[in-house]
C-alpha positions as CSV (number, residue, x, y, z in Angstrom):
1,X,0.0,0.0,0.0
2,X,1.7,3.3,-0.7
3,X,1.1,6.3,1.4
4,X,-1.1,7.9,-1.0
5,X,-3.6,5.1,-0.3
6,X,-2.7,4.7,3.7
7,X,-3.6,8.0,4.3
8,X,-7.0,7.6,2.3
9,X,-7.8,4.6,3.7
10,X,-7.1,6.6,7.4
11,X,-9.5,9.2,6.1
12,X,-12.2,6.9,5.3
13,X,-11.6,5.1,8.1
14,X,-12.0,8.2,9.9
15,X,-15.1,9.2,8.4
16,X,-17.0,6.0,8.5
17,X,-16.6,6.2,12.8
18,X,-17.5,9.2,12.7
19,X,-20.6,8.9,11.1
20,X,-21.5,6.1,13.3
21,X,-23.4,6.6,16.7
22,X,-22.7,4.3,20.4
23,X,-25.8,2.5,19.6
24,X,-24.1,1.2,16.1
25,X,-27.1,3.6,14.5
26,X,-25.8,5.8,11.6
27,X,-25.9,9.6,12.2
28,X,-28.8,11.6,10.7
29,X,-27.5,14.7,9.5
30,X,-29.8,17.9,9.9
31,X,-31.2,19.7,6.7
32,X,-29.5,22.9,6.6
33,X,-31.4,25.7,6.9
34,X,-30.2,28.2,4.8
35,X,-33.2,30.9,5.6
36,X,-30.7,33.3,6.7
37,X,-28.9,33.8,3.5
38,X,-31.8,34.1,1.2
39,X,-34.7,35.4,0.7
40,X,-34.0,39.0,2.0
41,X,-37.9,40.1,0.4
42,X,-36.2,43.1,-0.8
43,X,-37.7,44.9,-3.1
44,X,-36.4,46.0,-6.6
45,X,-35.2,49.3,-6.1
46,X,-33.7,48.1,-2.6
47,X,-31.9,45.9,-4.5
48,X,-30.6,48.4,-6.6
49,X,-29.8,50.8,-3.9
50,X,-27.9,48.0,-1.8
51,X,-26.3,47.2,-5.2
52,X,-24.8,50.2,-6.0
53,X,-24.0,51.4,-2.5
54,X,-21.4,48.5,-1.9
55,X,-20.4,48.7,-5.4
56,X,-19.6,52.3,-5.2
57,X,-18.3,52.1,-1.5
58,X,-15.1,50.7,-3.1
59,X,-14.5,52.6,-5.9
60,X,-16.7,50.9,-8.8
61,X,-18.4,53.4,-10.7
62,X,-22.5,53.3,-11.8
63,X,-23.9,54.9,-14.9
64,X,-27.7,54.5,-15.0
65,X,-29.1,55.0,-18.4
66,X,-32.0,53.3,-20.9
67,X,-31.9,49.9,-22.6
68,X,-32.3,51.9,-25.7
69,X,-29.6,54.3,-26.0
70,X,-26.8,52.5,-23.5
71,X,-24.9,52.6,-26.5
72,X,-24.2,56.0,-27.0
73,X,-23.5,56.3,-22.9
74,X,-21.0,53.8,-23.8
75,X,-19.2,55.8,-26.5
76,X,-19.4,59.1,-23.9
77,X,-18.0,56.7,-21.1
78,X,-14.8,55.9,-23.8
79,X,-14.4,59.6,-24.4
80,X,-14.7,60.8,-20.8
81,X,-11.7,58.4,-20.0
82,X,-9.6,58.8,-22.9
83,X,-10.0,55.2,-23.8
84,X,-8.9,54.8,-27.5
85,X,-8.6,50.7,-27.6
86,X,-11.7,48.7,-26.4
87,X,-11.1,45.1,-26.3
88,X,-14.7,43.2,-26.9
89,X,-16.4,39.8,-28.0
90,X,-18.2,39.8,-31.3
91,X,-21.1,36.9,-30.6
92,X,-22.9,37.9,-27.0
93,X,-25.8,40.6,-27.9
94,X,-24.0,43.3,-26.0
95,X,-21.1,42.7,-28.2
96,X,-22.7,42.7,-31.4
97,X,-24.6,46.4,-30.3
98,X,-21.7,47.3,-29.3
99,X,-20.0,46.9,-32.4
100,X,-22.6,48.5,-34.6
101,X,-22.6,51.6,-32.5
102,X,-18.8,52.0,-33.0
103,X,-17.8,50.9,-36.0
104,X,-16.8,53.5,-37.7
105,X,-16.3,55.8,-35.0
106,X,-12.2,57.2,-35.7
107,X,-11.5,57.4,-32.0
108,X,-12.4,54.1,-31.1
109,X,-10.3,50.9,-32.1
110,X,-11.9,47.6,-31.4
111,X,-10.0,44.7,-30.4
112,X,-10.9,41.1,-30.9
113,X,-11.3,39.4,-27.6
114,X,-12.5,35.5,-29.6
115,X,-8.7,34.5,-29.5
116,X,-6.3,32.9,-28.1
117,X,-4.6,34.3,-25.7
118,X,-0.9,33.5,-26.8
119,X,-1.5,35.0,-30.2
120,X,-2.4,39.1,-28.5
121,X,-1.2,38.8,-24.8
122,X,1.6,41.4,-25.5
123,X,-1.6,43.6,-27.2
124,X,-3.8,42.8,-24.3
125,X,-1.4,43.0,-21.3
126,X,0.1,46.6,-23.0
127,X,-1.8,48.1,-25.9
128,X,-5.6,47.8,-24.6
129,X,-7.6,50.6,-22.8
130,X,-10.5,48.7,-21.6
131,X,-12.3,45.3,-21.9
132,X,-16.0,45.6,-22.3
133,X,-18.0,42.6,-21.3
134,X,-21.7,41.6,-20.5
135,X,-23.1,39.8,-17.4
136,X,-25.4,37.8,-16.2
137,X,-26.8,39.5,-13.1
138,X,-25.8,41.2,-9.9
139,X,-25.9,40.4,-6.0
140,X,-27.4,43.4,-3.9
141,X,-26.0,42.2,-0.6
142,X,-22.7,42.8,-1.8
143,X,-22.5,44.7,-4.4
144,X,-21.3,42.1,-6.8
145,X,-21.4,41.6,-10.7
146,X,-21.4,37.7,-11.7
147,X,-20.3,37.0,-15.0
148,X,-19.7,33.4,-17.0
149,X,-16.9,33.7,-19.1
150,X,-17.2,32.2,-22.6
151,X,-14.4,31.7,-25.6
152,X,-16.0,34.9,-27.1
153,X,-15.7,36.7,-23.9
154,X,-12.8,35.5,-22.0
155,X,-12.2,36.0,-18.3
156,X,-8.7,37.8,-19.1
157,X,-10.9,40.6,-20.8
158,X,-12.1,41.4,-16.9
159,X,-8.9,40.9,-15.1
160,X,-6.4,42.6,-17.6
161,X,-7.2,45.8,-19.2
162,X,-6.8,49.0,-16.4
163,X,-10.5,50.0,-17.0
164,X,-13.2,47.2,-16.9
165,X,-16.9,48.2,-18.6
166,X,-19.6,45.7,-17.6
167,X,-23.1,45.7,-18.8
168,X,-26.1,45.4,-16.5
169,X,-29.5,44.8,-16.6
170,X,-31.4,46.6,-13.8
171,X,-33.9,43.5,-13.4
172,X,-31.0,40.9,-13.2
173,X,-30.1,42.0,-10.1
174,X,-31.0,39.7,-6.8
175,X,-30.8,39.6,-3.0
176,X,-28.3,37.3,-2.3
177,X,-25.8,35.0,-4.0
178,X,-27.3,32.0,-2.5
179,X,-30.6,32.9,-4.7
180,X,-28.2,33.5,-7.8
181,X,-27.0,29.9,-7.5
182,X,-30.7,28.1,-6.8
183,X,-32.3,30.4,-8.8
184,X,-30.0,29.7,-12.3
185,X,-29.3,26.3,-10.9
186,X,-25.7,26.3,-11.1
187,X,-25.4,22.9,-9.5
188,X,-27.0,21.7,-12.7
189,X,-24.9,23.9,-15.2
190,X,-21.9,25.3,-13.8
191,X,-19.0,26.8,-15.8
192,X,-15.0,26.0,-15.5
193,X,-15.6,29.8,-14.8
194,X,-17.6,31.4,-13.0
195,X,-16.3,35.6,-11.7
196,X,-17.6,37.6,-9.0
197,X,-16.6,41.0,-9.6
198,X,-17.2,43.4,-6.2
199,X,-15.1,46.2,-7.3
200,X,-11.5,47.1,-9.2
201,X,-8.6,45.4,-8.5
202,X,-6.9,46.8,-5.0
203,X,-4.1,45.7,-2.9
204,X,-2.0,46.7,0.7
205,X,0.6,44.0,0.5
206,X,3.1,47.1,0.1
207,X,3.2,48.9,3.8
208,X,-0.3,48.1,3.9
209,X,-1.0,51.3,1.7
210,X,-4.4,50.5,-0.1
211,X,-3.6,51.1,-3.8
212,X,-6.0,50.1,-6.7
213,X,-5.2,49.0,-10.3
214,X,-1.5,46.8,-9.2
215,X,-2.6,43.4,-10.1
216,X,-6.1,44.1,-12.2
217,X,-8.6,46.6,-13.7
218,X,-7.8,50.0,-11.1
219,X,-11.8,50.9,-12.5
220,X,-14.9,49.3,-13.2
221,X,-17.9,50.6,-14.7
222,X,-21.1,49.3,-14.7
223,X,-23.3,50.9,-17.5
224,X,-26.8,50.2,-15.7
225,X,-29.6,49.9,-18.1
226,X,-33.1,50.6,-17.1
């Protein structure tokens, strides 16, 4: 036996005396009860007020605007910050509006996101702006973004460029990330990769000085449509 399986075997040893009771009866483990960490009953503009208090409590920035014109606060966004190379998917629908609202616009270059990473990580890591990506909801009790990244829209296109740009839907946001993972059932369905995103990237490893933007995005914009 080699210790690989001697230490397994003391494990499930372990286990299997633990789970048994004096009488020789097995253990009956309680349901959880999970009450406390769902369900808050908050209403949908609470939600959004809790959402973009946390979120702007540590330095994330919201822009509320319609569905139908987020595109052009988008473009005034880019201006605003001087951001001259956006970095974006081509097949998710914020993408693809995305697209159509700045093609042709001179002062914006788009960057393909759909590749692989070795063939534009000197691009991405030192020529891109910003990295625009979509999500799929937000959690009000912390202030938190959740986003699946896909081969279109890559999880390097939130953790790399210095500004990140995420797209919101006002509806998709909900109490508490307990009711994000029963509610889209991500036992059922879940990704290699799933991202939480509560802010822009900050650190105090150096003399405990709080300093955003060393090891990730040192902003994030969430473009809140209504």
């Amino acid at each position: 036996m080699t210790a690989r399986e001697r230490i397994l075997e003391r494990l499930r040893k372990g286990h299997a005396e633990h789970m048994q009771r004096d009488d020789g009866r097995g253990i009956v483990i309680p349901e959880a009860d999970v009450s406390v960490i769902r369900e808050r009953g908050w209403s949908p503009q609470e939600r959004l007020q809790r959402f973009e208090r946390w979120l702007t409590s540590v330095h994330g920035e919201v822009i509320h605007c319609e569905t139908d014109d987020w595109t052009e606060t988008l473009y005034q966004v880019l201006k605003q910050k001087g951001i001259k190379r956006l970095a974006l998917g081509h097949e998710h629908e914020v993408a693809r509006q995305a697209r159509r609202a700045l093609d042709g616009k001179t002062d914006i270059a788009l960057v393909d996101a759909a590749r692989d990473v070795e063939s534009w990580q000197q691009e991405l890591f030192s020529q891109v702006d910003a990295g625009l990506t979509s999500t799929r909801g937000a959690i009000a009790e912390t202030g938190s973004l959740w986003l699946w990244p896909t081969a279109d829209e890559p999880r390097l296109l939130s953790l790399v460029p210095p500004v990140h740009i995420a797209i919101l839907d006002a509806g998709a946001i909900e109490d508490t990330f307990h009711d994000v993972m029963v509610n889209h059932e991500w036992a059922g369905s879940m990704p290699t990769n799933a991202l939480l995103v509560s802010g822009p990237s900050k650190t105090a490893d150096i003399e405990q000085t709080l300093a955003y933007g060393v090891h990730g995005p040192r902003e994030l914009v969430v473009i809140l449509r209504h």
